[in-house]
N, C-alpha and C positions, 0 to 999 in steps of 0.2 A: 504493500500500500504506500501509498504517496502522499502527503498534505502538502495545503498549499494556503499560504499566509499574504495576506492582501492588507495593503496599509497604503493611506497617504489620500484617500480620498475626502473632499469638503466640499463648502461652497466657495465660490469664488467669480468672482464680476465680470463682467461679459469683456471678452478681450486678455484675461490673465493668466496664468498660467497654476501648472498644478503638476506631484510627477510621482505616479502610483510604484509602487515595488510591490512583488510579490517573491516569498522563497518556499522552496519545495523544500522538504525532508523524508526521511523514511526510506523505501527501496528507489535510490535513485538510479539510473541509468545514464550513462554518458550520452546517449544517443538519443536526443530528444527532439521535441519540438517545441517552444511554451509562446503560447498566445493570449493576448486581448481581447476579447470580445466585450461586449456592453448590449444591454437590453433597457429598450425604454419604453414606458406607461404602455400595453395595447400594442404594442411593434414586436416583432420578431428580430431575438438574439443573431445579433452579425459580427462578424469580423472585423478588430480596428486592425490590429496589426500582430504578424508572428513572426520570430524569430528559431531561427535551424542549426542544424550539422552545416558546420563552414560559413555558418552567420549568414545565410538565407533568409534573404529579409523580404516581408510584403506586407502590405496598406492597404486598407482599403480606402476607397475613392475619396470620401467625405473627410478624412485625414490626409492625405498624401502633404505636404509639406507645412502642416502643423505640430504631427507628433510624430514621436522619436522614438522604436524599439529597442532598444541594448540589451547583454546580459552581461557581467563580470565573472560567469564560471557557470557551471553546471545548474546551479541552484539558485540563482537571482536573475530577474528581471527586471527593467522598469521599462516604463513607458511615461516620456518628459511630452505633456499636452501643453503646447504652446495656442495664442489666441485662439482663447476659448470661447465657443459661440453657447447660446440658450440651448441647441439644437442638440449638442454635445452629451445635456442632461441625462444621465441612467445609471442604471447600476453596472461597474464595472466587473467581470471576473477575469481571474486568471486562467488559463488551460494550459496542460501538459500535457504531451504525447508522447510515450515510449514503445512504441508499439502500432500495429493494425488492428487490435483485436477491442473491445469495448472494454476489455479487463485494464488496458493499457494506459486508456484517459481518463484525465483527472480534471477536478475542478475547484476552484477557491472560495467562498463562502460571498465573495463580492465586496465592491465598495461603491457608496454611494458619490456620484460627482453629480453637484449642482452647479449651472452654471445662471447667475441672474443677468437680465437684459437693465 
């Protein structure tokens, strides 16, 4: 099993920034995947951005040169959200992938980002 620790989410004024970590523990894997996604009010959970094996990096659209996926090793992530819109608003989680199999992903308990207009 896997945990996965989510911190750094608040509110914060339309246009500023904000910058979530998440760290894994437990049966970790070198060969991972660990992504962002966000789910907001009545919307279907999507993709901000994941990071790979060889630091394989993707965005999704609505982020592309706002936020910033990094890791520092096996077990940390963050994601640095630059001008931040209202739009942005939901609960953030982390994900982990070691694997193909459903036993393999993980998930982080979430953090909430508000962003006021």
């Amino acid at each position: 099993q896997v945990q996965l620790v989510e911190s750094g989410g608040g509110l914060v004024q339309f246009g500023g920034s904000l910058r979530l970590s998440c760290v894994a523990s437990g049966s970790i894997s070198l060969t991972n995947i660990m992504s962002w996604y966000r789910q907001a009010p009545g919307k279907q959970r999507e993709l901000v951005a994941s990071i790979g094996f060889g630091d394989m990096i993707k965005y999704g659209d609505s982020v592309k040169g706002r936020f910033t996926i990094s890791g520092d090793n096996a077990k940390t992530v963050y994601l640095q959200m630059n001008d931040l819109k209202p739009e942005d608003t939901a609960v953030y989680y982390c994900n982990r992938r070691q694997g193909l199999a459903v036993r393999d992903e993980f998930w982080g308990q979430g953090t909430q980002v508000t962003v006021s207009s």
